[in-house]
C-alpha positions as CSV (number, residue, x, y, z in Angstrom):
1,X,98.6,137.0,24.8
2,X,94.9,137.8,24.2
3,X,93.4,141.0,25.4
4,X,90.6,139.8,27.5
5,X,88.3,143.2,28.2
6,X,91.0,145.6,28.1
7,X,94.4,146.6,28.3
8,X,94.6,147.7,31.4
9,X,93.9,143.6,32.5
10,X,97.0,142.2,31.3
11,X,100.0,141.6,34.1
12,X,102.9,143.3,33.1
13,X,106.5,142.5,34.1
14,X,108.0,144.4,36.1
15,X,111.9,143.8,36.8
16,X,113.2,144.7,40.1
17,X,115.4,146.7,40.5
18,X,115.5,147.6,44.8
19,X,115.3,151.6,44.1
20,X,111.4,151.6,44.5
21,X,110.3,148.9,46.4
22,X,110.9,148.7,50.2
23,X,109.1,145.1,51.1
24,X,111.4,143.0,49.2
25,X,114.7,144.2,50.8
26,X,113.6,143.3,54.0
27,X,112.8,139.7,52.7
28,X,116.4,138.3,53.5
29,X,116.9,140.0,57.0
30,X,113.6,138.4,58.0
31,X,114.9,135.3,57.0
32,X,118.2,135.6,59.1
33,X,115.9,136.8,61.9
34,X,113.8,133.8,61.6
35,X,116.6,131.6,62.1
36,X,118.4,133.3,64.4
37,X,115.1,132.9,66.7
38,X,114.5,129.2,65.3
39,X,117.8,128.7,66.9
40,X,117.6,130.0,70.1
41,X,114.1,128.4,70.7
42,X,115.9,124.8,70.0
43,X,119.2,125.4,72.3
44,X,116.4,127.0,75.0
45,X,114.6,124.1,74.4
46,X,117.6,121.5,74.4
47,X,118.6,124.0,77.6
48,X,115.6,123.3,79.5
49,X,115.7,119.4,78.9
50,X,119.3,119.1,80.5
51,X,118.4,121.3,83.5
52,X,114.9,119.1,84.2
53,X,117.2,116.1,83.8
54,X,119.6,117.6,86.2
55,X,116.9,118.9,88.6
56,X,115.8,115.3,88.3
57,X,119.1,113.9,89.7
58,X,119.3,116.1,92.2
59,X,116.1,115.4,93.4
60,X,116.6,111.5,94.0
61,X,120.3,112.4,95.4
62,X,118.1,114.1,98.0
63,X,115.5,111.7,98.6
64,X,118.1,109.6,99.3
65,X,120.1,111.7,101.8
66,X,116.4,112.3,103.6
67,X,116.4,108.5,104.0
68,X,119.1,108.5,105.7
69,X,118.8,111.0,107.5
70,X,115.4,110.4,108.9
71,X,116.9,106.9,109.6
72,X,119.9,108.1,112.1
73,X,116.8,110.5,113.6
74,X,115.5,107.4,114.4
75,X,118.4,105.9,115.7
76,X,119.1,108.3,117.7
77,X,115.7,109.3,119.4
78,X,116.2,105.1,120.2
79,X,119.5,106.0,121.9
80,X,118.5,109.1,123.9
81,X,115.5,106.8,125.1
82,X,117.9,104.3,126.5
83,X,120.7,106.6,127.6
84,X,118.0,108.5,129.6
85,X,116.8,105.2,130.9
86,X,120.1,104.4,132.3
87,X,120.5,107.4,133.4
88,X,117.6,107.2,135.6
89,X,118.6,103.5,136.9
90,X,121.8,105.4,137.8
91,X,120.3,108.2,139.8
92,X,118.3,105.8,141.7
93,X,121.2,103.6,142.5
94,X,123.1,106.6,143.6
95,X,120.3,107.6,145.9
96,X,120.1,104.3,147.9
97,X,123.3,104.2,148.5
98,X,122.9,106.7,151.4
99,X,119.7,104.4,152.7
100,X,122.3,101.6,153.3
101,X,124.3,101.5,156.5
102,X,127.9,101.1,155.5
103,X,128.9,97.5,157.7
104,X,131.7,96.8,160.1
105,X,133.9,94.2,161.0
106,X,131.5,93.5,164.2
107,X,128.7,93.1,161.6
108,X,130.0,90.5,160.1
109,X,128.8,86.8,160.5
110,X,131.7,84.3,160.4
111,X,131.1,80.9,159.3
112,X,133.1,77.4,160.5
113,X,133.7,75.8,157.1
114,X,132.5,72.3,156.9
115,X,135.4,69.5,155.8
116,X,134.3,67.4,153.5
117,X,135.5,63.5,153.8
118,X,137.2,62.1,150.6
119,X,135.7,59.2,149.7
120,X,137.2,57.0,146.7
121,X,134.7,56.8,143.9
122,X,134.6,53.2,144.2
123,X,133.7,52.3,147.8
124,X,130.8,55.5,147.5
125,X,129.0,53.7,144.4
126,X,129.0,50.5,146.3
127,X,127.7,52.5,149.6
128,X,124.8,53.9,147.1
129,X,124.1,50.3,145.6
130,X,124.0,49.0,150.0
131,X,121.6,52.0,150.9
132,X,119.3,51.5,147.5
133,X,118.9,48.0,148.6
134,X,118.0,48.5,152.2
135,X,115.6,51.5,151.3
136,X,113.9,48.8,148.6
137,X,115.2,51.4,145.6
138,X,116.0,48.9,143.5
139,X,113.8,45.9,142.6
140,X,115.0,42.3,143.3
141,X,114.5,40.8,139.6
142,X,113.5,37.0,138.2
């Protein structure tokens, strides 16, 4: 080694030997405090990841019970319409009924039944073909 200006320039070694100096003991705590942290930033990290994924499920789970849920609303504001509807036909019915004079057997009308003659089949078709003719029904042809 040259002397460049003076002595006092030149580097000297200086062996360690952890009585005197202070700042490199703390050197491999640091370290192990580094990546201690390191670590716990990546599993929070990893941590937050599974619990959006999660939150992500849940979240279409229930968009799909609202569906169908908002669906049987539906349904059922459709039924309550009709049942109240019926119900309503019902009442009125119920309420003419007293307008309505209940009937007797001296307000009844009976009827003499009409018998029917039983003609064959055959002698009416020729009694159809007799009548068609006389009433000029069917045409005398070539």
């Amino acid at each position: 080694m040259k002397p460049y200006a003076n002595d006092y320039s030149l580097k000297k070694k200086v062996l360690f030997n952890g009585v005197g100096d202070k700042r490199y003991n703390h050197r491999p705590t640091l370290k192990l405090i580094n990546k201690v942290f390191d670590t716990v930033n990546i599993s929070l990290l990893i941590l937050i990841l599974i619990l959006s994924f999660l939150s992500f499920n849940s979240q279409r789970k229930w968009s799909k019970t609202y569906n169908v849920l908002s669906f049987s609303k539906a349904i059922n504001n459709n039924l309550i319409d009709h049942i109240s509807k019926t119900e309503e036909i019902y009442l009125s019915e119920l309420e003419s009924f007293d307008t309505f004079k209940k009937t007797t057997p001296e307000d009844l009308i009976y009827l003499n039944k009409k018998t029917k003659k039983k003609e064959r089949f055959l002698t009416q078709k020729i009694m159809n073909i007799i009548h068609g003719l006389k009433e000029s029904k069917f045409e005398r042809g070539y």
